[in-house]
PAVEXMI-696919 format. One record per residue (C-alpha): y, z, x; residue number from 1. Coordinates in Angstrom, 3 decimals. Last residue first. Layout:
REM residues N
SITE, Y, Z, X, NUM
...
END
This chain:
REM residues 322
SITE, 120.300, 100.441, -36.180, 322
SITE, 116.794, 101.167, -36.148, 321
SITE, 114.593, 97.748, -35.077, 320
SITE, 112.119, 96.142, -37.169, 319
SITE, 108.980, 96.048, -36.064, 318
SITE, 107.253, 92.072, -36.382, 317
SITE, 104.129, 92.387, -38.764, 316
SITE, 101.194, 90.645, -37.627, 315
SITE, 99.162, 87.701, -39.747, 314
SITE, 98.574, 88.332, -43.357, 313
SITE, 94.901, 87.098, -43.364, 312
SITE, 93.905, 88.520, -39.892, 311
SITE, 96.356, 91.418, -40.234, 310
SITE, 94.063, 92.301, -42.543, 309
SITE, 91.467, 93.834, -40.130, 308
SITE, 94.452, 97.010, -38.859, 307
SITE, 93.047, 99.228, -36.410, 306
SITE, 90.246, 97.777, -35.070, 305
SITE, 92.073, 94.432, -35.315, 304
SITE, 94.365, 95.926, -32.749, 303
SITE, 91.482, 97.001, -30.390, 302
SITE, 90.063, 93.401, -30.015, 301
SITE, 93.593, 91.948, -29.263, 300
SITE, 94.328, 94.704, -26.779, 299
SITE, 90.803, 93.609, -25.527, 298
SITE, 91.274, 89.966, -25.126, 297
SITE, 95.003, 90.503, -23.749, 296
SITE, 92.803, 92.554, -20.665, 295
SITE, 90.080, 90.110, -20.293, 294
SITE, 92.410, 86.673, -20.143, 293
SITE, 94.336, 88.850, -17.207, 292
SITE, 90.934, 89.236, -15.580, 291
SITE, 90.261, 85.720, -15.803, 290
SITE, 94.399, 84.650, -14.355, 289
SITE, 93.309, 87.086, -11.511, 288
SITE, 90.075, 85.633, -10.815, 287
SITE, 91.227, 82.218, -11.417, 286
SITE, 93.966, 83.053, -8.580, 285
SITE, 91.410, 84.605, -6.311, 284
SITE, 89.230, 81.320, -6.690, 283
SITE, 92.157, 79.216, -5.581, 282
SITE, 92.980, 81.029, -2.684, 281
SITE, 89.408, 80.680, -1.222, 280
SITE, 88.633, 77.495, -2.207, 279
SITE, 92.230, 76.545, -0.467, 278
SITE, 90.720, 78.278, 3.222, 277
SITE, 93.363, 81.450, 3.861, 276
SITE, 90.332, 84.020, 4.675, 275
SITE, 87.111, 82.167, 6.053, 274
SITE, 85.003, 81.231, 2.779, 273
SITE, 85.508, 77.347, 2.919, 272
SITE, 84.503, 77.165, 7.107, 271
SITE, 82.057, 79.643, 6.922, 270
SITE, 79.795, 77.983, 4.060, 269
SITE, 80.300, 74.594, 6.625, 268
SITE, 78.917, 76.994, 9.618, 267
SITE, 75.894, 78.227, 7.377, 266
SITE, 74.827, 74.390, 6.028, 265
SITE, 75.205, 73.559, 9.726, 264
SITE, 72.782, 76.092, 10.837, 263
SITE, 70.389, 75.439, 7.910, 262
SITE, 70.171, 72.190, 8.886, 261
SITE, 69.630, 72.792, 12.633, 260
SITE, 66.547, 75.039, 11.397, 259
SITE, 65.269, 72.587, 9.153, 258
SITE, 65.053, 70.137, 12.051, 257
SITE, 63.493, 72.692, 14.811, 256
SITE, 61.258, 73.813, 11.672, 255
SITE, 60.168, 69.845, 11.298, 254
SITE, 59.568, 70.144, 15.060, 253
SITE, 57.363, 72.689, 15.392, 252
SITE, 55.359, 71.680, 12.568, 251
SITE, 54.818, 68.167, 14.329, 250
SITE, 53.665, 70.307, 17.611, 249
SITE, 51.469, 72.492, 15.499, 248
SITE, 49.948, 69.753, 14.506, 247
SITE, 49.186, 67.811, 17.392, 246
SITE, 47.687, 71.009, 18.721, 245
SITE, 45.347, 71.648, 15.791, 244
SITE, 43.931, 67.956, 16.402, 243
SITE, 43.428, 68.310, 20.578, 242
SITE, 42.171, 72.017, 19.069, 241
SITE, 39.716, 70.661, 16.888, 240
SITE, 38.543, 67.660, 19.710, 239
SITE, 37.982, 70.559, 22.825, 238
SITE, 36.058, 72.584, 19.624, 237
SITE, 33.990, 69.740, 19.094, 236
SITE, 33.188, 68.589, 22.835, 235
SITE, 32.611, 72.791, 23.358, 234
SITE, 30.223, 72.621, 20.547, 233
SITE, 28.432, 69.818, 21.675, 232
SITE, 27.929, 71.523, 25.720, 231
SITE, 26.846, 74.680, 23.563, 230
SITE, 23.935, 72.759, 21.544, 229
SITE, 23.106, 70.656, 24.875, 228
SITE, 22.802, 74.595, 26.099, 227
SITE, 20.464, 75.537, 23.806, 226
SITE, 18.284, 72.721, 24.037, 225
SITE, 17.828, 73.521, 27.988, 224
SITE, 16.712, 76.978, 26.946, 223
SITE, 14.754, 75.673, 24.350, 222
SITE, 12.763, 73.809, 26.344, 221
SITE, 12.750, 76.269, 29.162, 220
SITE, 10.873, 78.729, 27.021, 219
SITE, 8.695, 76.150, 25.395, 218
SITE, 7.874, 75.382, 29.534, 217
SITE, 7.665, 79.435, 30.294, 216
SITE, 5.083, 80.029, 27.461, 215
SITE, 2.246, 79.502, 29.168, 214
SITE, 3.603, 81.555, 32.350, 213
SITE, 3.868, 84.765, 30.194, 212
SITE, 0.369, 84.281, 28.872, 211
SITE, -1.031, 84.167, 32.407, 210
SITE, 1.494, 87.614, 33.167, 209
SITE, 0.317, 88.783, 30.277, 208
SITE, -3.685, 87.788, 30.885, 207
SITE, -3.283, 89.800, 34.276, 206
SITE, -4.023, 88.222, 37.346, 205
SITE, -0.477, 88.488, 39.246, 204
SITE, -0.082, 91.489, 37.972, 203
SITE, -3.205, 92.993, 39.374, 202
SITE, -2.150, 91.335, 42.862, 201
SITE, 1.408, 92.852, 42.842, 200
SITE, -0.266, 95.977, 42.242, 199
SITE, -3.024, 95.482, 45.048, 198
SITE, -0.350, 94.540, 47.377, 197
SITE, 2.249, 97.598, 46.931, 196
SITE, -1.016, 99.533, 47.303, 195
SITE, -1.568, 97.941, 50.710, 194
SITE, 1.826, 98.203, 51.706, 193
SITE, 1.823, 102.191, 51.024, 192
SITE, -1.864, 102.973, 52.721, 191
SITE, 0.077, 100.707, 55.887, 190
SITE, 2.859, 103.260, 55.889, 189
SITE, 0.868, 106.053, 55.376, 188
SITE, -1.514, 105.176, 58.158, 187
SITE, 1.325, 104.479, 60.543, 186
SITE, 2.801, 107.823, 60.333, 185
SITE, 5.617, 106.861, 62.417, 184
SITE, 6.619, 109.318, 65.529, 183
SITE, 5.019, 106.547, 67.839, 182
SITE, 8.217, 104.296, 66.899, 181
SITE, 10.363, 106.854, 67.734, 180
SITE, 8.307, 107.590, 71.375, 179
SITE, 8.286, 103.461, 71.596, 178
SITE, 12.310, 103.569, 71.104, 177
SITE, 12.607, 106.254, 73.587, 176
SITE, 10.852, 104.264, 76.272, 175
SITE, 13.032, 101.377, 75.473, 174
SITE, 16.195, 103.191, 76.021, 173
SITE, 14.744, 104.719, 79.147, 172
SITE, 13.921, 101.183, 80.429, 171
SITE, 17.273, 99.621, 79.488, 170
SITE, 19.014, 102.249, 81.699, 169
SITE, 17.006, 101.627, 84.779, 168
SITE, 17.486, 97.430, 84.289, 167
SITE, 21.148, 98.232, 84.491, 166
SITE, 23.782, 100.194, 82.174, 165
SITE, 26.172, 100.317, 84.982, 164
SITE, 25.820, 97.778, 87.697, 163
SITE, 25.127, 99.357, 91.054, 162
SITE, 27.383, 100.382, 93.890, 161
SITE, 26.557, 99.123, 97.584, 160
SITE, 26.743, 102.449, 99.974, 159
SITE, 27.295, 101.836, 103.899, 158
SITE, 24.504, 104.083, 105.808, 157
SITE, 24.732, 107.165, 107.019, 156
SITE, 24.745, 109.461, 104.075, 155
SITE, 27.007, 112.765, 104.483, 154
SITE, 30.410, 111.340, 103.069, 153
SITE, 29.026, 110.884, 99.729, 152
SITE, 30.224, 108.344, 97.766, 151
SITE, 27.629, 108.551, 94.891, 150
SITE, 28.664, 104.988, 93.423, 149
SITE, 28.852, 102.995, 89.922, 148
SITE, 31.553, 100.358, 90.298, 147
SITE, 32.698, 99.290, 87.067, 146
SITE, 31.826, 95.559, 85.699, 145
SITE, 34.727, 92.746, 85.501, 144
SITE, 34.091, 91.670, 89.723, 143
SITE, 30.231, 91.394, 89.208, 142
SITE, 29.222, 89.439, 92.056, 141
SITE, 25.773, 89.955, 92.969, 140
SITE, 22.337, 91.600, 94.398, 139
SITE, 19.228, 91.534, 92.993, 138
SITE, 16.745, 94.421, 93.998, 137
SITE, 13.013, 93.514, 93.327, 136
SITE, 10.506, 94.838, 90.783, 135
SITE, 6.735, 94.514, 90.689, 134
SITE, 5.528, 95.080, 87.394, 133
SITE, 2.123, 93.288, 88.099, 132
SITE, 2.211, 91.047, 84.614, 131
SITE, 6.022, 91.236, 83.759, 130
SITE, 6.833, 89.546, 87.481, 129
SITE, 9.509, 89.651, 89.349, 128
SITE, 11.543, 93.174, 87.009, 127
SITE, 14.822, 93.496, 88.384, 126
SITE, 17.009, 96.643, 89.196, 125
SITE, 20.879, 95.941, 90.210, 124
SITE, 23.002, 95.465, 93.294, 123
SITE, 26.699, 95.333, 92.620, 122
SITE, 29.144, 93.560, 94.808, 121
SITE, 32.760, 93.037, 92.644, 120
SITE, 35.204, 91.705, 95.360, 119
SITE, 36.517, 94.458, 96.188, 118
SITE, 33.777, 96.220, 97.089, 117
SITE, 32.506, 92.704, 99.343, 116
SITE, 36.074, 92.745, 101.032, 115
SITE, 35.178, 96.766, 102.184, 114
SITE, 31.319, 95.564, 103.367, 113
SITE, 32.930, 93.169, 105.061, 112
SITE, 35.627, 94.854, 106.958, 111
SITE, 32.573, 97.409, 108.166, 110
SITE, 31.144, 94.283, 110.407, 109
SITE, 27.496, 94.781, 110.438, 108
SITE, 27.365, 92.131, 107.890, 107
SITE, 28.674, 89.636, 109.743, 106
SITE, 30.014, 86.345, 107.442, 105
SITE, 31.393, 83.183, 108.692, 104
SITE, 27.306, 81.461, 109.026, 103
SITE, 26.801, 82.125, 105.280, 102
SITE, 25.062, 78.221, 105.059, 101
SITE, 21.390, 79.522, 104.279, 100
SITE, 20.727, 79.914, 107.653, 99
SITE, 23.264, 82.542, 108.625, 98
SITE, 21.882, 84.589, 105.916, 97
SITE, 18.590, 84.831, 106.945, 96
SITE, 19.830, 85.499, 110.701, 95
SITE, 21.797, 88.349, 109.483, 94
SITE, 19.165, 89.576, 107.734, 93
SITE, 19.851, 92.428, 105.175, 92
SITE, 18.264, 95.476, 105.155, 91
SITE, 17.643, 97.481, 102.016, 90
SITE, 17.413, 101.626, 101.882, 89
SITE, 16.460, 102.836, 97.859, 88
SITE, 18.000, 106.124, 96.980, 87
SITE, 16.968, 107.060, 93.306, 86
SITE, 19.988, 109.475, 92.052, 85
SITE, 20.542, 112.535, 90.284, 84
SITE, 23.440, 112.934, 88.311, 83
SITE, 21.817, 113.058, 85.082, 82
SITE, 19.851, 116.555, 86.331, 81
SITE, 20.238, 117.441, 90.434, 80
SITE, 23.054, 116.564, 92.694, 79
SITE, 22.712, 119.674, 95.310, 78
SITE, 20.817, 117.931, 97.919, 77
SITE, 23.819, 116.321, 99.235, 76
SITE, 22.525, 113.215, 101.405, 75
SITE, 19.421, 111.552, 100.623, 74
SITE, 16.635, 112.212, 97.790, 73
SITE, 13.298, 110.844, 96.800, 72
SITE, 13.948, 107.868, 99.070, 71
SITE, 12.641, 104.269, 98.422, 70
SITE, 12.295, 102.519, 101.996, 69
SITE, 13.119, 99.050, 103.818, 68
SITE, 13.621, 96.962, 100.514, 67
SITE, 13.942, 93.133, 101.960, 66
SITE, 16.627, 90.958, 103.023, 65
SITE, 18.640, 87.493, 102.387, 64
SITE, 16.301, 85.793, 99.835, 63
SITE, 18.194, 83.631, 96.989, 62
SITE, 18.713, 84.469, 93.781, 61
SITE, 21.977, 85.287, 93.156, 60
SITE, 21.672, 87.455, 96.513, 59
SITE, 17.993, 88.580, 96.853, 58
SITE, 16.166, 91.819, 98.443, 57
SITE, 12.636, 90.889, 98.752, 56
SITE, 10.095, 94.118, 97.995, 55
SITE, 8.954, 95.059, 101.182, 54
SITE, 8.797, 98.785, 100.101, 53
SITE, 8.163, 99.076, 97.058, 52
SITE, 10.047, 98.646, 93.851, 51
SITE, 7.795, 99.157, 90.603, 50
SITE, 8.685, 102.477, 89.606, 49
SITE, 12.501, 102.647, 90.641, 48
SITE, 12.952, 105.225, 87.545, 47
SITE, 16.204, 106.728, 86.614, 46
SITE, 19.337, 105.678, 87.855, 45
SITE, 19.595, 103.653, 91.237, 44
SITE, 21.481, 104.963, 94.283, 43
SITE, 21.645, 102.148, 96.356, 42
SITE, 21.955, 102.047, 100.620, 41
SITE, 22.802, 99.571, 103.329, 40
SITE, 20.701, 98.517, 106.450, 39
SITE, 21.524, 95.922, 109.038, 38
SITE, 18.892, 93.336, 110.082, 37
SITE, 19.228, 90.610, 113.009, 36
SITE, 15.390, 89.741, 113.419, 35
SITE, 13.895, 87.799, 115.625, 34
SITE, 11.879, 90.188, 117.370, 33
SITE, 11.071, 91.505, 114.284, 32
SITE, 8.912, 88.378, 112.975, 31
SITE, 6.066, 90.064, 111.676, 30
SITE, 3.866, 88.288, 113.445, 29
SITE, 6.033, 88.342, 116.708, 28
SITE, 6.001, 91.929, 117.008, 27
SITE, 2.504, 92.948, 115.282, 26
SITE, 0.835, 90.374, 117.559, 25
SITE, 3.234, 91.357, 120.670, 24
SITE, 2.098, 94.853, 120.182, 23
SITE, -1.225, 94.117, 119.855, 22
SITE, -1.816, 92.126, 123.057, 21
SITE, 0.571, 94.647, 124.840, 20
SITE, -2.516, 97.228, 123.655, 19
SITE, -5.530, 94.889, 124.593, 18
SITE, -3.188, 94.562, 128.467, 17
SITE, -3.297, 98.369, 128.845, 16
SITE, -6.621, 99.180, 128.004, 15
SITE, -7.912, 96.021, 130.272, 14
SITE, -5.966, 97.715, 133.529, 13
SITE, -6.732, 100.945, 132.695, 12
SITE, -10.709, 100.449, 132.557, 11
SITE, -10.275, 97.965, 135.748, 10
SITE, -8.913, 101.448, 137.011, 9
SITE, -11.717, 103.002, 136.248, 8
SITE, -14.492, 100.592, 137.274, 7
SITE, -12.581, 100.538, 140.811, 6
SITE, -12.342, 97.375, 142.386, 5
SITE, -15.109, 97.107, 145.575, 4
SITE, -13.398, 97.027, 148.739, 3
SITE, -15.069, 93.783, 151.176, 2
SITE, -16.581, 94.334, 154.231, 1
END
């Protein structure tokens, strides 16, 4: 006689094999059992709103993990205010990076996560799409930019430093910008323009303004008539001074003539009044012989004072006492 199978056991049996179905499903669909992942931490500044977990983790680019978990805190619990840090856990794939032509590099190795620090590896915040907000965390070579890092001994993964002044930092500046710009009183900027407008319109249709703009043409007319008069004037004052010039240069040179004349006229006066010349002795004889004239001419004078008639009878000779 034949033993009939246990309903309970066939219970077990089909309990059992539904739940290896599942596992293999959620195994091999997500594609863990071929998976080669190592994980690495970032501290981010500020907000990571937008990065969830999932969220592809690219080199340059190009896909070589995905964002395991965002953290609230890890590590010392004690860095608090501007010091405090998002930490965000990535795994890179081994396997993903193998196939895109990185075969030489193991990222479980700790001599490559040392070359990569020195080589500039920074991970940074960036926005995939504007629309959904979704964010992503870009990793790359940054060897001129500062390496921004906790360091703290007590986290258990290898830390990759960030770029300073990222995406993070760009958001909080924005943010304060929109608070500034919500500060505005709006309404009494716009009640200001539209004032501004209405004036400039008034003007624009007042019969001044239309009366103004009439007389612009006469205006440039004699604007333009004007200046032909000052272009004319300059041709006639440019010919005056061409003539004044002339002259003065013919002046000039009669003076330089008289000048040279009068020079030599000096220097040959010099010549027959320098001490010794024969003008000169001769005159101071004359003026000697003149001033002897002068003296017999006034004995003469003063002995007709005294006697007239010795005019008619001539002058008496003394006789001499013997």
């Amino acid at each position: 006689m034949a033993r009939k199978a246990s309903p309970r056991l066939v219970g077990v049996f089909v309990i059992a094999a539904i739940m290896l179905a599942s596992t293999g499903v959620v195994l091999f669909g997500s594609g863990r059992v071929f998976k080669d992942t190592h994980e690495f931490i970032v501290f981010f500044r500020g907000s990571v709103g937008g990065l969830n977990p999932g969220a592809p983790v690219k080199f340059k680019g190009v896909e070589v993990g995905a964002v395991k978990s965002v953290r609230l805190s890890i590590g010392d619990p004690s860095i608090q205010g501007d010091e405090f840090r998002m930490p965000v856990i990535i795994e890179l794939d081994q396997r993903k990076i193998t196939r895109r032509g990185a075969g030489g590099i193991d990222i479980a190795d700790p001599e490559t996560h040392r070359l990569w620090l020195e080589q500039g590896m920074r991970a940074k915040l960036t926005t995939e799409s504007f629309v959904t907000g979704r964010k992503y965390v870009e990793l790359d070579i940054l060897p001129d930019t500062p390496a921004d890092m906790v360091n703290d001994p007590t986290v258990p993964y290898p830390e990759l430093p960030i770029v300073a002044g990222g995406l993070e930092e760009l958001e909080v500046e924005a943010g304060q910008i929109l608070a500034n710009l919500a500060r505005l009183d709006f309404d009494t900027l716009v009640s200001a323009v539209t004032a501004a407008f209405v004036s400039i319109d008034r003007l624009v249709s007042s019969d001044d303004l239309g009366r103004a703009r009439g007389a612009l043409p006469s205006a440039i007319v004699t604007i333009e008539e004007t200046l032909e008069d000052f272009g004319n004037l300059a041709k006639n004052l440019d010919s005056a001074l061409a003539d004044l010039r002339v002259g003065i240069t013919s002046d000039v040179q009669e003076a330089r003539a008289t000048m040279q004349e009068t020079q030599e006229t000096l220097a040959a006066l010099r010549a027959v009044l320098e001490p010794g010349s024969p003008v000169t002795t001769r005159l101071e004889q004359a003026l000697i012989e003149l001033a002897a004239a002068g003296k017999a001419m006034r004995e003469l004078a003063e002995y007709l004072q005294r006697d007239p008639s010795s005019v008619l009878r001539g002058k008496e000779e003394r006789k001499e006492n013997r």
